[in-house]
C-alpha positions in Angstrom: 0.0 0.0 0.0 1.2 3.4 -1.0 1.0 6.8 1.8 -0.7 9.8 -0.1 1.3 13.0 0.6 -0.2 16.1 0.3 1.6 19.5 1.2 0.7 21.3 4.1 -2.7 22.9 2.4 -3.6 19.4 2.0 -2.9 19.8 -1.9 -2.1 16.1 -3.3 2.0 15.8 -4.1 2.5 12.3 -4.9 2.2 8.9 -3.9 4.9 7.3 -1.7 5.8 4.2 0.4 5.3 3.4 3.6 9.2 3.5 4.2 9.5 6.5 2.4 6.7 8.1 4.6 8.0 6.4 7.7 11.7 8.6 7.0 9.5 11.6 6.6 7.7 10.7 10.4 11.5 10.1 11.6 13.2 13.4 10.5 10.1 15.3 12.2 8.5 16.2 8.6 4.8 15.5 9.4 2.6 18.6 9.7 -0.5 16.6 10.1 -2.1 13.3 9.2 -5.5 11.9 8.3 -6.9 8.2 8.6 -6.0 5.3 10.8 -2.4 4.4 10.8 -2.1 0.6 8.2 1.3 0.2 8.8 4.0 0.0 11.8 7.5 0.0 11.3 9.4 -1.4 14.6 12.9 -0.4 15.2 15.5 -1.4 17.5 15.3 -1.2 21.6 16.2 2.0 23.6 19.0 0.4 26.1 17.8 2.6 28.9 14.4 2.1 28.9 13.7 -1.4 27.0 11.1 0.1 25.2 11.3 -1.0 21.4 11.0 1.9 18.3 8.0 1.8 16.1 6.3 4.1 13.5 3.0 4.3 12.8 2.6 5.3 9.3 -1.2 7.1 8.3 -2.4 6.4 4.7 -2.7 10.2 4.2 0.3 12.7 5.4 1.0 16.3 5.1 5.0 17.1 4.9 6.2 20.7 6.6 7.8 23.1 4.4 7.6 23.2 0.5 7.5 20.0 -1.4 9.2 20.0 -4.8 6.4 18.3 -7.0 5.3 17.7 -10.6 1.6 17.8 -9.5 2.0 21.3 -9.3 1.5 21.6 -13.2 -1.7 22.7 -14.3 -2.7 19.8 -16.9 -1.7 15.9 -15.7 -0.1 14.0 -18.1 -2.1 12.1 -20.7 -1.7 8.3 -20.6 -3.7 5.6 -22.0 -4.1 4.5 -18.5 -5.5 6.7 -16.9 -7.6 8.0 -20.3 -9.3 4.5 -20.0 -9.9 4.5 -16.2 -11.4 8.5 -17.1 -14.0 7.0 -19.8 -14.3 4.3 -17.3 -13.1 1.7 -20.7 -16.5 3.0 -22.6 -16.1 3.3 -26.4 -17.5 6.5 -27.0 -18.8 5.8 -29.9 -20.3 2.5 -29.5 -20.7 2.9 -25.7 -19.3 -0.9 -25.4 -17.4 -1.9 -22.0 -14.1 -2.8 -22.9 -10.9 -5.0 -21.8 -8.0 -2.5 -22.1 -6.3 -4.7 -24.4 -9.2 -3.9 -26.9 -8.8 -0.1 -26.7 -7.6 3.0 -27.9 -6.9 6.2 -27.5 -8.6 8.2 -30.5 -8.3 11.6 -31.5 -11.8 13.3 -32.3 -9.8 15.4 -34.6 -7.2 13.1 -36.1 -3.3 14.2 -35.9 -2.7 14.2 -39.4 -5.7 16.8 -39.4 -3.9 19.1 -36.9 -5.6 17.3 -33.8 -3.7 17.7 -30.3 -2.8 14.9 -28.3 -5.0 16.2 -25.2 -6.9 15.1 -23.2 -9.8 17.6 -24.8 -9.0 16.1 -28.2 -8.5 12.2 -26.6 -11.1 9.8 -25.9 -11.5 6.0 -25.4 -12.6 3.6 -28.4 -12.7 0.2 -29.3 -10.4 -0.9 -31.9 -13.5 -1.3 -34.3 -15.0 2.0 -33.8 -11.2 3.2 -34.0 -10.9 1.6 -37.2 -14.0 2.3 -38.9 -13.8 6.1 -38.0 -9.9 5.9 -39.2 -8.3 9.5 -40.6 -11.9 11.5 -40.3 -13.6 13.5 -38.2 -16.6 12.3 -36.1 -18.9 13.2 -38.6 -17.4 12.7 -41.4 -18.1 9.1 -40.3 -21.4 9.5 -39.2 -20.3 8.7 -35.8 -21.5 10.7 -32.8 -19.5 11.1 -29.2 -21.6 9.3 -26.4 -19.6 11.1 -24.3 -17.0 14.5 -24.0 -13.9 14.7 -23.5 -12.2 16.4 -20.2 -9.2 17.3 -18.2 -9.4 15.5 -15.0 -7.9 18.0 -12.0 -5.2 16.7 -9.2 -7.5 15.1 -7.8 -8.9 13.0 -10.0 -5.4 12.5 -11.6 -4.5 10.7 -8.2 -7.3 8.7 -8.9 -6.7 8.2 -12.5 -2.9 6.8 -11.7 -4.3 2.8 -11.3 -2.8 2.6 -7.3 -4.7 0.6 -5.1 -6.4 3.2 -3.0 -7.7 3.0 0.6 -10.9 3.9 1.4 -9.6 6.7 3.5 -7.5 8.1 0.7 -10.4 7.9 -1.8 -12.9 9.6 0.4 -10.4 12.9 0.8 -9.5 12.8 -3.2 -13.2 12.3 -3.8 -14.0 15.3 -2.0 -12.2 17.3 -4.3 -13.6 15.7 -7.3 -16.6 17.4 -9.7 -19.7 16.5 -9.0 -20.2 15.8 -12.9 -17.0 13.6 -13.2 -17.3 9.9 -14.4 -15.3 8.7 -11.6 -18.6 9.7 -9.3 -20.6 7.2 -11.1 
């Protein structure tokens, strides 16, 4: 299980280890935590008092100080991974539940055409909606989107990265999450 760290505004930074988190807890870097603790790293015995080391380690933790951090930028980065798990692997032109071995990312606005690859030009299809639509736009192919496109915030990007998330740590990034976003549903 991974530790989400947030900054000290309770902004989402990244997601660590439990080592990792428990050297954070050691060199006195914790502003505040959230959750019951899931892990408990046991160290070696004081001599003077026989009383044995340990670290509890919360699944959500807030370092002190300023966090150097990628999720700072404005836009996550596209993948097909988390493009899937944002359509929820829905074709959107078919509306068929997918494997993620049987889809792909489309363009709505092909590349060759001067499309972007962004997350407001990117959605999920099948590979035979993919096909059949090929180098044209959606209506060129008499195909409608079941669906739009959008860019997930920090949030959801968490979300979106495929962890295994504790129901602690979904509840906070949920909180933060749109109301009208697919990951609701």
């Amino acid at each position: 299980m991974e530790v989400l760290q947030l900054d000290v505004s309770g902004r989402p930074q990244a997601w660590i280890s439990a080592k990792e988190a428990a050297c954070i807890y050691a060199s006195d870097g914790i502003a505040w935590t959230l959750g019951n603790a899931f892990y408990v790293l046991r160290g070696g015995t004081q001599r003077r008092t026989g009383v044995q080391s340990r670290i509890e380690v919360h699944p959500i933790i807030a370092v002190r100080g300023a966090v150097p951090s990628r999720a700072w930028r404005q836009t996550p980065a596209l993948s097909n991974p988390k493009l899937f798990a944002r359509d929820r692997h829905v074709c959107a032109y078919c509306g068929g539940h997918f494997h993620v071995d049987d889809l792909t990312r489309e363009h709505i606005t092909p590349t060759s055409r001067g499309g972007r690859d962004t997350w407001m030009n990117c959605i999920t299809a099948c590979r035979p909606c993919n096909g059949r639509k090929g180098n044209r736009m959606p209506e060129e192919a008499h195909m409608s989107l079941l669906y739009l496109p959008y860019v997930p915030n920090l949030h959801e990007d968490m979300i979106l990265r495929g962890r295994r998330i504790l129901v602690d740590q979904m509840e906070f990034l949920l909180a933060s999450v749109p109301r009208h976003s697919r990951l609701h549903g």
